[in-house]
C-alpha positions in Angstrom: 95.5 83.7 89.0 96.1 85.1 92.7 92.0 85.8 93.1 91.1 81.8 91.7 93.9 80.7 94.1 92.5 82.5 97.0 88.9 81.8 96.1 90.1 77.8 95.8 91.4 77.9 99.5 88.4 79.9 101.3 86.3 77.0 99.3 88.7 74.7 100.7 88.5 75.7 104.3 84.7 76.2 104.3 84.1 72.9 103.4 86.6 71.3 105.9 85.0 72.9 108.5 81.8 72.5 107.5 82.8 68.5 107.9 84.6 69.0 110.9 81.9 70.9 113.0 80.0 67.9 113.9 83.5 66.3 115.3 83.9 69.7 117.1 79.9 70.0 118.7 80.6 66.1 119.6 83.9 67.1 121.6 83.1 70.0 123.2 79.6 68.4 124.3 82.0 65.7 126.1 83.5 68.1 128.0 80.3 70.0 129.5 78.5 69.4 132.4 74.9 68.3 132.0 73.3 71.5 133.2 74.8 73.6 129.9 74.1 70.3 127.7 70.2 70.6 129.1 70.5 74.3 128.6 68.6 75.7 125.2 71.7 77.9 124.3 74.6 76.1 123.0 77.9 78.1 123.3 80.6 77.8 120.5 83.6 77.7 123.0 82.7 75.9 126.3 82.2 78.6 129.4 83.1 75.4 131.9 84.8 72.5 131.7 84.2 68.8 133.3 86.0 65.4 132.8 83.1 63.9 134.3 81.8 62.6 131.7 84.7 60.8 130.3 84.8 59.5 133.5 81.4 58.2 133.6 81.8 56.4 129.7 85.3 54.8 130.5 83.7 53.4 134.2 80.4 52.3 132.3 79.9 48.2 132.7 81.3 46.7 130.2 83.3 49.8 127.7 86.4 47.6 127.8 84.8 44.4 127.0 83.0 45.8 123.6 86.0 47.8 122.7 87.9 44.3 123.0 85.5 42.8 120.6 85.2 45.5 117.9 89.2 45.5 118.0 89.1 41.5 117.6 86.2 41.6 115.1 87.5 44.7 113.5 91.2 43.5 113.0 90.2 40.2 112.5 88.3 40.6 109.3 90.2 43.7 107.5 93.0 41.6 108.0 91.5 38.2 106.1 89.9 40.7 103.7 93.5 42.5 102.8 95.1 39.1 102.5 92.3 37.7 100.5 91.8 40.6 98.2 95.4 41.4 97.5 95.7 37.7 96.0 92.6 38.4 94.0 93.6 41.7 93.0 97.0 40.2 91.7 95.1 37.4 89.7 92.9 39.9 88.1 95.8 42.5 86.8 98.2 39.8 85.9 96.6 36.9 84.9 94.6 36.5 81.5 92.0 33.8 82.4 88.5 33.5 80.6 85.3 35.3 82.2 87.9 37.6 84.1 86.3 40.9 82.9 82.8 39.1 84.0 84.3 38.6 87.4 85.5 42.1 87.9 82.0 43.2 87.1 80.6 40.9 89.6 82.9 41.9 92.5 81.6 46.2 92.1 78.1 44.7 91.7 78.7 43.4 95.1 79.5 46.7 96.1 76.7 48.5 95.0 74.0 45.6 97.1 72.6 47.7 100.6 74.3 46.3 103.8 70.8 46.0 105.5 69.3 44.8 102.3 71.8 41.6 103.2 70.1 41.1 107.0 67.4 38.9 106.9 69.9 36.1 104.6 72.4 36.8 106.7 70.7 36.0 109.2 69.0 33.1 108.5 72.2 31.4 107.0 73.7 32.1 110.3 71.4 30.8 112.1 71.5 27.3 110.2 75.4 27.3 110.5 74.8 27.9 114.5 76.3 30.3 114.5 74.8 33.0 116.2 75.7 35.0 119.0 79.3 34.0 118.0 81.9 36.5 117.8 83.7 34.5 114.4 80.3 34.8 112.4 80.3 38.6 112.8 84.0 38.7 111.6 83.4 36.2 108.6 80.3 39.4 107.9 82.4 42.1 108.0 85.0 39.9 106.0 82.1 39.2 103.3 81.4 42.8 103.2 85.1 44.4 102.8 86.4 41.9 100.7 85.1 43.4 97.5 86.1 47.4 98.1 89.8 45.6 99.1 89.8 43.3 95.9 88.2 46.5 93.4 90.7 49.0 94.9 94.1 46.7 95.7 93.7 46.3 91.8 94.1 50.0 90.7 97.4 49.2 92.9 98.6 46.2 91.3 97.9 47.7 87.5 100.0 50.6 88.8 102.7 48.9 89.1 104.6 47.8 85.9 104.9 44.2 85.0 108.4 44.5 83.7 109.5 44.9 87.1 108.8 41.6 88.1 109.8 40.1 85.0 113.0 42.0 85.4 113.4 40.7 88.6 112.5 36.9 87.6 115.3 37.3 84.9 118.0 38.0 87.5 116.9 35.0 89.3 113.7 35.2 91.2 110.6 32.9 90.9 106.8 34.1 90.8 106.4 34.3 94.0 109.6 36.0 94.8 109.7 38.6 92.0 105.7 39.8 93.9 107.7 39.4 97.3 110.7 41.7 96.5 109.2 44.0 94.1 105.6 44.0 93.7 104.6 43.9 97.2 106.7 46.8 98.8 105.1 49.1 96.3 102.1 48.3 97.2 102.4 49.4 100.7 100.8 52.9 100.4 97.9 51.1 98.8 97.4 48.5 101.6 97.4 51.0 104.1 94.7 52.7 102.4 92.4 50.3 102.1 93.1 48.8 105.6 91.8 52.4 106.6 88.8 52.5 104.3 87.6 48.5 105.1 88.4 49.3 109.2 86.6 52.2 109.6 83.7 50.3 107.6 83.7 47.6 110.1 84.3 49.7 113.3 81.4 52.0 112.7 78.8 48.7 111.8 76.0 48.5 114.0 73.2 46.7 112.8 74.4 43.3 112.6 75.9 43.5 115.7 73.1 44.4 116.7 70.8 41.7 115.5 72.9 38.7 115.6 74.6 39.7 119.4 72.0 39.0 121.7 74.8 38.3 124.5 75.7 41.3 126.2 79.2 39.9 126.5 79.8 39.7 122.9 78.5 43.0 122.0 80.6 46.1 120.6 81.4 49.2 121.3 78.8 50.5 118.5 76.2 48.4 120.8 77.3 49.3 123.4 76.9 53.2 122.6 73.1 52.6 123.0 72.9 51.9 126.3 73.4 55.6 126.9 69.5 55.9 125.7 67.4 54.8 128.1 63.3 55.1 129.0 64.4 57.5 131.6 66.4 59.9 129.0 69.7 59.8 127.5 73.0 60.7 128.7 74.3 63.3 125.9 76.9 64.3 127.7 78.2 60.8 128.8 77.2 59.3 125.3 79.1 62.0 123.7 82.3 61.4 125.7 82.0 57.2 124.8 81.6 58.5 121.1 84.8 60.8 121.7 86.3 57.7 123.0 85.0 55.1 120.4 86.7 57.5 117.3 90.6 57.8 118.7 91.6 53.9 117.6 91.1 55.1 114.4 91.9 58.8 114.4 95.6 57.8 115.8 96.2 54.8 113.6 94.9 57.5 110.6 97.4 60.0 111.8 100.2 57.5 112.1 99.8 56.7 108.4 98.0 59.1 106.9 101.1 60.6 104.6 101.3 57.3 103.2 97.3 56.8 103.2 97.6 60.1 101.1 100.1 59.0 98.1 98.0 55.4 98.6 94.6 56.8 97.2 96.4 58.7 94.1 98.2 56.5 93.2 95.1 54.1 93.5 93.0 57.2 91.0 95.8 57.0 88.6 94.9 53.0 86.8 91.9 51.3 88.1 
């Protein structure tokens, strides 16, 4: 019993840092100077160490202005998409309509269609609408895109959570809305803050459509803007590696702020789907 529990936690830590060396070459490479990034060995532990480079990514033109956008766009549509889904999710678990087990099927179909597969409609349906190079039409993608993993997964929530709770609570008093409101909905907290994690980082990280329908430098974001490190003269490792050090704490702190409750959110979540 002692050897498998052993055996279970050296598996354990060899595969977290197997996943966490890349987070550890990308740091460490932030913080050397170019001549040991150009040099062919690579040392584990930094000999020397430079803020240079995090100087040179937070004083590149225009860092602030893409992180300003991806937080609007970001924000913008995780937040539509958690409001949206969790009123979809509710409607699927408690109400009994006909074609409902069609519609679920629909909704992880959507899931399972490849982002760039989506590009060239996208794109042209934007482009009717006028609406690229618009900041509002990249949200309403990322909102299209999320809004199915928040629906799918708010609903493992929401059939977690008895029903004779809220009818309970609509016996003493309360209506519909209030019995979700009072009961439903603060149980569902650890479950919204999981998925608000899961559709973010989804939408922080995109680059591709930004990409092709931001042809404004002023509207681009911070994934865009993480290009301009490559150049025809070279690229910048240690400066692009410093702006990618930068680009991950937004949601690396907003993960550590919730991540007990993020935790208890996706088992709960595994429990009904």
């Amino acid at each position: 019993m002692i050897a498998k529990k052993v055996s279970s936690n050296v598996i354990a830590v060899v595969l977290a840092l197997f996943f966490a060396f890349p987070t550890y070459w990308m740091v460490t490479s932030a913080f050397k100077p170019t001549r040991d990034l150009s040099s062919s060995s690579y040392d584990l532990i930094p000999l020397s160490v430079t803020a240079q480079n995090f100087a040179a990514a937070w004083n590149k033109e225009g860092f602030l202005r893409s992180l300003g956008n991806s937080l609007l766009v970001s924000l913008t549509a995780v937040l539509a998409a958690l409001l949206v889904g969790l009123l979809a999710a509710v409607a699927m678990s408690r109400l009994r309509f006909k074609g409902r087990k069609g519609f679920v099927l629909l909704m992880l179909v959507a899931q399972m269609a490849p982002f760039e597969a989506l590009l060239i409609p996208m794109f042209l349906m934007m482009r009717d609408l006028d609406l690229l190079d618009k900041l509002p039409s990249l949200a309403l993608i990322y909102f299209a895109v999320t809004l199915p993993f928040c629906a799918w997964t708010l609903r493992g929530f929401v059939n977690g959570i008895p029903l004779e709770l809220e009818e309970a609570a609509m016996v003493d008093g309360c209506g519909r809305w209030g019995a979700f409101r009072r009961v439903t909905l603060p149980l569902l907290g650890p479950g919204l803050v999981a998925t608000s994690v899961f559709a973010f980082v989804t939408a922080w990280n995109e680059f591709l459509y930004a990409l092709s329908l931001m042809k404004d430098q002023a509207k681009e974001t911070l994934p865009v803007w993480l290009s301009g490190f490559q150049t025809a003269f070279g690229t910048d490792w240690g400066g692009a590696m410093a702006a990618s050090t930068l680009f991950t704490l937004p949601v690396l702190v907003f993960f550590l702020i919730v991540q007990r409750k993020m935790v208890s959110g996706v088992t709960a979540g595994a429990v009904k789907g």
